[in-house]
N, C-alpha and C positions, 0 to 999 in steps of 0.2 A: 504493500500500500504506500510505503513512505516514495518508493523508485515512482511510482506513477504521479504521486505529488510534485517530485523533484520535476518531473520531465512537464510537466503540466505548468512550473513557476520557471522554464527556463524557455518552454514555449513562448509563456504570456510577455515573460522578458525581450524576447526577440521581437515580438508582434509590435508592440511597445517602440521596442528602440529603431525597428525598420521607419515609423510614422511621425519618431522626432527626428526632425531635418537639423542638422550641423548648422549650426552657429554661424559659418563663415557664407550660406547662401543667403539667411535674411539680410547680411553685411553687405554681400556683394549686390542685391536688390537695393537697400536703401543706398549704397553708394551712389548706384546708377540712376535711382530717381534724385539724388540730391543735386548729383553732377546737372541733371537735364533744369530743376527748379529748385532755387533754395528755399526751403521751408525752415523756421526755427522749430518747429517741431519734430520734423524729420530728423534735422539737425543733435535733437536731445535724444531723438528714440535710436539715434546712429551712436552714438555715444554711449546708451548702457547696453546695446547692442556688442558693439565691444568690450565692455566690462564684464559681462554676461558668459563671454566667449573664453575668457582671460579664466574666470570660475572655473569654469566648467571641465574646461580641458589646460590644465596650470603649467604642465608639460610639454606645452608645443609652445615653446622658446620663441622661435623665430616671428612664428605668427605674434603671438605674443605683443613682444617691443612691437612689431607694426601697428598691433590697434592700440595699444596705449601710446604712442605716439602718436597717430592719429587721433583720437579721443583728445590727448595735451593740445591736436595743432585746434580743432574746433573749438575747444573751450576757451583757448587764447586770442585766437583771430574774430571766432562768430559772437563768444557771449565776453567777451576782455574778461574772462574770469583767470587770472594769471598762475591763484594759488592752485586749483583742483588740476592745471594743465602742470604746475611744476609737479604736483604730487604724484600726477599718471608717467610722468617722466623718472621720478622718485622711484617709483615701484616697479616700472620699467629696467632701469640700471640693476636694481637691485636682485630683482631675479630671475631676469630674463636675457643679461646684456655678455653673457660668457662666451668668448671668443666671435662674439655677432659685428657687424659693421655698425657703430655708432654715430656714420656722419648727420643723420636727419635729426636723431635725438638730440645729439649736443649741440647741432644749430637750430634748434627751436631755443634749448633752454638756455642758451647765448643771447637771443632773441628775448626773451621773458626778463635774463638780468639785465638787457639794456633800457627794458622797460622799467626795469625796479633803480636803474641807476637813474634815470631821470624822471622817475615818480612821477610816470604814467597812471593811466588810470586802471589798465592789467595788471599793473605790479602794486595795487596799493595797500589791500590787505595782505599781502605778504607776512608772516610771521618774524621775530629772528631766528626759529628754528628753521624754516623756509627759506631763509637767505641761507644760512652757516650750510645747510646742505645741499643748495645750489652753490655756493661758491666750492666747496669739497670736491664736489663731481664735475666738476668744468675744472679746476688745479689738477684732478686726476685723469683727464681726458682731453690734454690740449692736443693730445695729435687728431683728435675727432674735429676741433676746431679748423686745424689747419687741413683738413680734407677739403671740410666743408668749405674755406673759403678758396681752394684751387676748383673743387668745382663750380661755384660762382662767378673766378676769373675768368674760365674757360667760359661758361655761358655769355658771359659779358661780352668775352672779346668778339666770338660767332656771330655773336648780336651787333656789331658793328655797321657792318654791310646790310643790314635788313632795317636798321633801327634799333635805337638801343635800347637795350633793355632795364627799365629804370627801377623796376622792381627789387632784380636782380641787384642791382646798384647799391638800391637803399638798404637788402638784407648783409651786402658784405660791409658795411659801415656801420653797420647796428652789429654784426659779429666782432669787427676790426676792434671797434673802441670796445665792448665787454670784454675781448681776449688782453686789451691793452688794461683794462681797469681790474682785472683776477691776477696777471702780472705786478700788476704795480710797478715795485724797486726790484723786485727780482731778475731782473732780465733788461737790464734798460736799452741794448739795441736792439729786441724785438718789437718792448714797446715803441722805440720810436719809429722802426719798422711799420707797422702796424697804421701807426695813427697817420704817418707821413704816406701810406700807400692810400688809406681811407682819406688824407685830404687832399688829394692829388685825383680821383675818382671821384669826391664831391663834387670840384669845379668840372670834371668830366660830364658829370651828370645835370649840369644847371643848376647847383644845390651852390651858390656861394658864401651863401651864409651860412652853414654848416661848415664850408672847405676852411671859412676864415676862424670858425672856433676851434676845430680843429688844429689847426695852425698854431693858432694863440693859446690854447692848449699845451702844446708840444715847447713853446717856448716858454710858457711857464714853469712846465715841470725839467727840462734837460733843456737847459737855454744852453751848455756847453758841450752838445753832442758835436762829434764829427761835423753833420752837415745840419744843425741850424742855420747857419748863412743862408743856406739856401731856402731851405724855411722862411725865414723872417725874407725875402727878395720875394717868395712865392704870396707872401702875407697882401706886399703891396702890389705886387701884379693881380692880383685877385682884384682887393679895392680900386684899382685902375681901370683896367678892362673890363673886370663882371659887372662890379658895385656903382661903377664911375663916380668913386667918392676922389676924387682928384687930391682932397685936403690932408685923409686918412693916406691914402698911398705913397704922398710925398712925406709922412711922418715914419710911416713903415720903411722907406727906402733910406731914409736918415739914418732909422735905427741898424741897417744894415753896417754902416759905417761906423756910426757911433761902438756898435756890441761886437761886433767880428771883423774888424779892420787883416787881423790878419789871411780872413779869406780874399785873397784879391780879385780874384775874376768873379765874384761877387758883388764884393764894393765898387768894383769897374761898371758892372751892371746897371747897379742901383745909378750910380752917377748919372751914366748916360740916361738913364730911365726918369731923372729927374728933370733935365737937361730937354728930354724931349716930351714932358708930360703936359698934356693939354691938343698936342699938336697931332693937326692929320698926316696922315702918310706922305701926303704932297710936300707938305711943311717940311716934313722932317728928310723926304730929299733932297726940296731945297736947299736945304738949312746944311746939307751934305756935297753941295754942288752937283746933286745929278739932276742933270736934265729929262 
């Protein structure tokens, strides 16, 4: 009697488990309807969708980091909820993230501390246990960073010829300066690295007022690096050309002289550039004897 039970609750079991559908096909359906119509609803049922999945089956890793990554990038982008996206990223690293490729994870949550570093409105409930173990996991994962921002260079640059891509732009500036602010003093020519490559893609991007904080930035904190000079020259060519503040750029071009005289082809720069500021291209032939 007990054999015929057994086989009776291993029947029922099967019948059962043939008519519940795997987790990743309601995913892959609300994917596809969200992609074609954003709904916030879809949006939240897509989200414990993935948590749901994360349950259920704890051991498929890979899948795993994906939808809690995803789950982090919706809660951060769709509802600016910054903490529940750093937590799904939290829980991600933690038990899902062995030997896996972490570049999407650690550039969201690069993304999330640039938001908490200028107290956005995604980073604003932030915890300090929320911060201390975002900064933990991005210190332990700068080579995730620096993936993520080689594959942003490479889109960028593709994107040249077609149009740029500005998007693209803005996420490796928002990675640039987090990876430079978890650095801090530890590394000062990465940071400068970093900020001098994100303010140099600013004014790429038409962003000059970013390129110019950036900048000012950079010569606040390592006014004595190697190439500051060039910095503080790029400060005023910014305000010249982008800003057309004529007044600010011939202060910038000063300071060139004044703080790093011993860069010459710098200070030669700046001179000439002071020399000919205000003037059109015709002028400044002129003013060169060509006809």
């Amino acid at each position: 009697m007990k054999n015929y039970i057994s086989l009776f609750a291993l029947l029922f079991c099967f019948s059962a488990c043939k008519n519940t559908p795997d987790p990743a096909v309601k995913i892959l359906n609300l994917e596809q309807k969200l992609a074609a119509k954003y709904d916030p609803a879809d949006a939240k049922e897509l989200v414990n969708a993935y948590r749901d999945a994360v349950k259920t089956y704890p051991d498929r890793h890979a899948e795993n980091l994906q939808f809690l990554t995803k789950a982090a990038d919706i809660q951060f982008f769709k509802f600016t909820d910054g903490v529940s996206a750093a937590r799904f990223l939290d829980d991600a690293i933690a038990h899902h993230s062995d030997g896996k490729n972490l570049t999407e994870v650690i550039k969201l949550y690069a993304q999330i501390w640039n938001a908490n570093l200028y107290k956005s409105a995604p980073a604003s409930h932030l915890d300090p246990d929320d911060i201390d173990k975002m900064k933990t996991n991005l210190m332990r994962n700068t080579i995730w960073m620096d993936s993520a921002l080689m594959r942003l260079d490479k889109k960028i640059t593709a994107s040249f010829s077609t149009g740029l891509d500005k998007t693209a732009c803005r996420e490796f500036i928002d990675i640039s300066e987090s990876y430079a602010d978890i650095l801090g003093k530890a590394d000062p020519e990465k940071y400068f690295d970093l900020l001098n490559r994100a303010g140099s893609l600013a004014k790429t991007c038409e962003n000059p007022q970013k390129a110019v904080a950036l900048y000012q930035r950079l010569l606040e904190n390592q006014p004595a690096a190697p190439k500051a000079g060039q910095v503080a020259f790029m400060l005023g060519y910014v305000y010249e050309n982008d800003l057309k503040d004529l007044e600010k750029a011939k202060t910038a071009y000063e300071n060139v002289s004044k703080n790093y005289p011993n860069d010459k082809d710098m200070v030669f720069s700046a001179k000439m550039a002071i020399k000919n500021l205000g003037k059109t291209p015709e002028e400044i032939l002129k003013a060169a004897g060509v006809k």
